[in-house]
C-alpha positions in Angstrom: 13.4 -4.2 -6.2 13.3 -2.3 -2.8 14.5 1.1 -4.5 11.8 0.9 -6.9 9.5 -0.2 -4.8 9.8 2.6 -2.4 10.2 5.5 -5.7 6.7 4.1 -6.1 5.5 4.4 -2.8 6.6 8.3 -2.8 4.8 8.6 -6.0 1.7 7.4 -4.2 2.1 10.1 -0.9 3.0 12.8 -3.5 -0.2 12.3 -5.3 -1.9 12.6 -2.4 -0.4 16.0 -1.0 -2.9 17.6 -3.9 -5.6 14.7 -4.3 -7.3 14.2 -0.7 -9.2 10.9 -0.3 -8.6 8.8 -3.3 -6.2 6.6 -2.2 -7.5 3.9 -4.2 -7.9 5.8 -7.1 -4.4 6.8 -6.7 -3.2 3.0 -5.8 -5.0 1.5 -9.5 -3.4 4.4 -11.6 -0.1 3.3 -10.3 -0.9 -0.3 -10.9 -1.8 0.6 -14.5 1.4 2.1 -15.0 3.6 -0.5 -13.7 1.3 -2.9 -15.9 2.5 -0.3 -19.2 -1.9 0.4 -19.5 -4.2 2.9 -20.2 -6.7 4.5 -17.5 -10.2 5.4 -17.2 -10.9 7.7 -14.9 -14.9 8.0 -14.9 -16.7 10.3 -12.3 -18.9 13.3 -11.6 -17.7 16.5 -12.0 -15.7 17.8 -9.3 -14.2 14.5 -7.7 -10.3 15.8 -8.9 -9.9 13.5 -12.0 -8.2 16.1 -14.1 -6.4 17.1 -11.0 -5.0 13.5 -9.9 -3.5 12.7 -13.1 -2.0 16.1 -13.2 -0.6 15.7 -9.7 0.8 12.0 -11.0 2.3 14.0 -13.9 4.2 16.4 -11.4 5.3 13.8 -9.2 6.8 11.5 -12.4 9.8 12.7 -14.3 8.1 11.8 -17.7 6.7 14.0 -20.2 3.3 14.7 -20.2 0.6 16.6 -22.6 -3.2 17.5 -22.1 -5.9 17.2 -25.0 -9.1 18.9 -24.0 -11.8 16.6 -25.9 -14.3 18.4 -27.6 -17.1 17.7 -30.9 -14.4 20.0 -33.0 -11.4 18.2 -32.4 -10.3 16.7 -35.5 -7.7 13.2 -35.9 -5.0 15.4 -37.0 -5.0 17.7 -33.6 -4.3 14.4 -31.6 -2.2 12.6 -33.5 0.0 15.8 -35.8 -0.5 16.0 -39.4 1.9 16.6 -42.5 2.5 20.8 -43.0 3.5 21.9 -46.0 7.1 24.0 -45.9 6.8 26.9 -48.6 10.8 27.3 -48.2 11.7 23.4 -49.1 8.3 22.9 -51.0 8.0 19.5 -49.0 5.6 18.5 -46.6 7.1 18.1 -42.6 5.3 16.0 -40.0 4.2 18.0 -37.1 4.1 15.9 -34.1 0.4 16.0 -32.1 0.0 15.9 -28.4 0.2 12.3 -28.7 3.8 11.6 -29.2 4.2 12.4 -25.0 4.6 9.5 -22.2 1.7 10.3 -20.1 -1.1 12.0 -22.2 -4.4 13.3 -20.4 -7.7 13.0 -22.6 -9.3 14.9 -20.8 -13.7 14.5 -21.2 -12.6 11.7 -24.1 -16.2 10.7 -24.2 -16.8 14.6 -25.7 -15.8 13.8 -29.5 -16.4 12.5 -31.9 -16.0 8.3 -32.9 -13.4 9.6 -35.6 -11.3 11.2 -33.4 -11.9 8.8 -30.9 -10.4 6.2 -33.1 -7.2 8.3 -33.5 -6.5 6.5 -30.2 -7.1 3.1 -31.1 -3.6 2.5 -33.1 -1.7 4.5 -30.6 -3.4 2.9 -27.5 -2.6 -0.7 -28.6 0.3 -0.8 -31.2 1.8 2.7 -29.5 2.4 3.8 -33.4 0.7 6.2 -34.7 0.4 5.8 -38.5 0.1 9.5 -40.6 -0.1 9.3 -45.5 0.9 5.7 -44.9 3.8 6.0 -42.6 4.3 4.6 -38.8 5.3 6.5 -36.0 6.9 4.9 -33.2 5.6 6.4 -29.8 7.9 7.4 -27.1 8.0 4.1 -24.4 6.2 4.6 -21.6 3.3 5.7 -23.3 0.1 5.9 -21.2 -3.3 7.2 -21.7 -5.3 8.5 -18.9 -8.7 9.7 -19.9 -12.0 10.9 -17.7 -15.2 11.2 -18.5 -18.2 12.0 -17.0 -20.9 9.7 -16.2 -24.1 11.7 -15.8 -24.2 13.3 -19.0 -25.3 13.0 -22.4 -25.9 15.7 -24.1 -22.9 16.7 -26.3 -21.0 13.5 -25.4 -20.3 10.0 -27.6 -20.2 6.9 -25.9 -16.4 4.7 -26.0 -17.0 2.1 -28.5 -16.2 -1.7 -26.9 -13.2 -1.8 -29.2 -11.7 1.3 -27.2 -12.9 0.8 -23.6 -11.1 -2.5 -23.6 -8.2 -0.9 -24.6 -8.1 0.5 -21.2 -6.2 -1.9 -18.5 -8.6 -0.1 -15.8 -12.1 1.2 -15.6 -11.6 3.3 -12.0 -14.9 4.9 -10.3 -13.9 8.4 -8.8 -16.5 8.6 -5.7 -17.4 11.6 -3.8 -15.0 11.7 -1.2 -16.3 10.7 2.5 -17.5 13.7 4.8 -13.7 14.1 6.6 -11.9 14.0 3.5 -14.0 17.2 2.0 -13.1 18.6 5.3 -10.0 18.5 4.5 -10.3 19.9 0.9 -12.2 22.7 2.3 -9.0 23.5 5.1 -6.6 23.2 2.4 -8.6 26.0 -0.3 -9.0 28.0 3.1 -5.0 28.1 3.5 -4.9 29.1 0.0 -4.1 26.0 -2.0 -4.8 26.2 -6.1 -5.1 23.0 -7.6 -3.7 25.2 -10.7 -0.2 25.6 -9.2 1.2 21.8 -7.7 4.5 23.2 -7.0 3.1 25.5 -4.5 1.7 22.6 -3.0 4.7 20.7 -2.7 4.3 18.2 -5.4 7.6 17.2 -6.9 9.4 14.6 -9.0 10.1 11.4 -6.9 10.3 8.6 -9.4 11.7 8.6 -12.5 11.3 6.2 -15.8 14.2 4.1 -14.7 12.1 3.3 -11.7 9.0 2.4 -13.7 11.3 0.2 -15.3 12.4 -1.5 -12.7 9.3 -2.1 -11.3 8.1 -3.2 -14.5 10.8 -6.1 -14.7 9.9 -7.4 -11.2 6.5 -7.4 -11.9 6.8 -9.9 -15.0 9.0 -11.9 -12.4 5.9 -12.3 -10.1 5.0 -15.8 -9.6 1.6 -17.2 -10.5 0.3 -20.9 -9.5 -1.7 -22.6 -11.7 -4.3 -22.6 -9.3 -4.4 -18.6 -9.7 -4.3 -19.0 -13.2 -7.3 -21.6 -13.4 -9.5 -18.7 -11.1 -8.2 -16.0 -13.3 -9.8 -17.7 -16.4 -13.1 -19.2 -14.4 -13.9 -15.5 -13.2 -14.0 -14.0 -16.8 -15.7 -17.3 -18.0 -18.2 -16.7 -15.8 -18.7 -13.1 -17.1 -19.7 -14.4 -20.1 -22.4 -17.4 -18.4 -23.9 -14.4 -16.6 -27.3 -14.4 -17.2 -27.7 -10.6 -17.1 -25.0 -9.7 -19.4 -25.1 -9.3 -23.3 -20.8 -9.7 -23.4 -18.7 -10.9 -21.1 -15.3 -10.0 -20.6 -13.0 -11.3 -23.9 -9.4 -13.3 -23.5 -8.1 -9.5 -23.4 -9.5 -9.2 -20.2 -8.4 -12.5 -18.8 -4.7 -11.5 -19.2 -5.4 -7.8 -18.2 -6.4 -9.1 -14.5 -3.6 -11.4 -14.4 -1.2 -8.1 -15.3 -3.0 -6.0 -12.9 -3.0 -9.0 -10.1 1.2 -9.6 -10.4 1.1 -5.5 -10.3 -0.7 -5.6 -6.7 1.1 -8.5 -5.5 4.9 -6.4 -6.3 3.3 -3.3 -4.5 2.1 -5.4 -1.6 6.0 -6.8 -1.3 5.4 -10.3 -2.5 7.0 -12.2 -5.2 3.7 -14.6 -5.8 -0.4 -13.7 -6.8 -2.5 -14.7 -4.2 -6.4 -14.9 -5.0 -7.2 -11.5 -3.2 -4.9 -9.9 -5.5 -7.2 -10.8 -8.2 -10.3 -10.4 -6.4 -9.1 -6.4 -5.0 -8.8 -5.5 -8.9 -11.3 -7.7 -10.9 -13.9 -5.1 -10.9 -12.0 -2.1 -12.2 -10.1 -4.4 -14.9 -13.9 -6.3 -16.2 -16.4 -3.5 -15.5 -15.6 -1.6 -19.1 -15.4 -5.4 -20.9 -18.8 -6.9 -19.9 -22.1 -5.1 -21.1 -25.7 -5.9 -19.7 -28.6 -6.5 -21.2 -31.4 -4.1 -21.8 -33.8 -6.0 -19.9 -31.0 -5.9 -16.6 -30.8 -2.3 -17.2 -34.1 -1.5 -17.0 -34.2 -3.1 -13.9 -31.5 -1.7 -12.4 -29.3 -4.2 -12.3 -25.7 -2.7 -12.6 -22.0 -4.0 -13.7 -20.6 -3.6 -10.3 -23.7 -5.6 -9.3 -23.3 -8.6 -11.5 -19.7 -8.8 -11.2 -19.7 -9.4 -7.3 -22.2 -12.0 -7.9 -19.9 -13.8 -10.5 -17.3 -13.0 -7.6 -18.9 -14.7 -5.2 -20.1 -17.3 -6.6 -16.9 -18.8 -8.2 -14.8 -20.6 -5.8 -11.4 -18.8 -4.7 -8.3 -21.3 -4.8 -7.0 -21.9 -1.2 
């Protein structure tokens, strides 16, 4: 457990040698993959999304392919297609992008529903199935998308059926005033986000470690207090009076993943209530959806989640 634990540490400095600021950021993306989820990464241009996922790429010895989302990308470009062989006169699968561990969808929210729902099968079953036959995906298998938030022109919003998909809804925020300091040093003293090696960004876990951690986090004790809190809180969601949907059953055993996930990190071997509370709005905020009237308001997710938070009493 220490070994691992420490390989996953060094994952997080690593990360960090090329993404300034995001420690948090940094800290969920690990937690989704020692919980075996998807990511999504959601935040202005600019903040390093592309570039933190990259960086986490660099630093893990997995495999790891970038799809550039745009309205012309077609199912068959994410997921490979049958080619026709002149030579055998057969038809050969061709293998897309997605048969990697770590794949980057990079601006997801830029194509279209169809292609969009390439993901769905692959995100939840990892199989991929092409003329009738399934495709086992290599294990891990993680999805870490971005998108940007502040425009809609040209983009297609994540139907519910794919956003909760995603273990983990992570805002990238502007980084604080010393922080861009720091980025602005850094370009000064020549680093290019486009070469990590120059920067120092290595391998320093490997899949056997993400095993491991992944076996000690399903041995992570839970009370059934914890479990009764874990279950109110995304009950609530749904009593909310500003929301249209609350969070499903999905979501319920997402936070208890993500909650064992944080509790392994932190060097315990039991969930304690602010383990749930330090991730509940990053696993519910893509599961709930306000109403209209809220919105118009300007009532937000965020908003309404801290109120269920608050207002739900936390097991001693």
């Amino acid at each position: 457990m220490t070994s691992s634990v420490e390989a996953l540490g060094r994952l997080r400095a690593e990360v960090g040698k090329a993404v300034v600021g995001q420690d948090a950021v940094v800290g969920g993306v690990v937690i989704a993959l020692l919980c075996g989820g998807h990511v999504l990464l959601e935040g202005v241009p600019g903040v390093a999304k592309t570039l933190l996922v990259r960086a986490l790429a660099a630093s893990l010895d997995l495999q790891t392919k970038r799809v550039q989302f745009t309205p012309d990308l077609m199912p068959g470009d994410v997921t490979g297609s049958l080619v026709y062989d002149a030579r055998t006169a057969a038809f050969n699968f061709r293998a897309g992008p997605i048969f990697t561990n770590l794949l980057l969808a990079d601006e997801i929210n830029r194509t279209p529903p169809k292609t969009q729902a390439a993901l769905l099968e692959a995100m939840e079953e990892r199989t991929v199935s092409i003329d009738g036959e399934s495709r086992r995906l290599p294990e891990p298998f993680i999805v870490a998308a971005t998108q940007n938030p502040i425009e809609y022109e040209g983009t297609y919003p994540l139907p519910e059926a794919q956003l909760d998909r995603f273990l983990l809804k992570l805002s990238v925020p502007l980084p604080e005033r010393h922080d861009e300091l720091n980025v602005l040093r850094a370009h000064h003293h020549g680093f290019d986000p486009r070469d990590l090696k120059a920067a120092g960004v290595s391998a320093v876990a490997t899949a056997e470690d993400l095993a491991a951690g992944r076996a000690a986090v399903r041995r992570v004790g839970v009370t059934d207090q914890v479990l009764e809190y874990i279950v109110d809180l995304t009950r609530a969601t749904r009593q909310a009076p500003s929301l249209e949907l609350g969070a499903s059953p999905r979501g319920t055993t997402a936070l208890l993943a993500v909650a064992k996930a944080r509790a392994w990190l932190s060097g315990r071997d039991y969930v304690t209530p602010d383990d749930v509370k330090a991730f509940a709005l990053p696993t519910l905020r893509h599961r709930v959806r306000l109403k209209a009237e809220a919105e118009l308001d300007g009532i937000t997710v965020d908003a309404v989640l801290r109120q269920v938070l608050s207002a739900v009493p936390a097991p001693r």
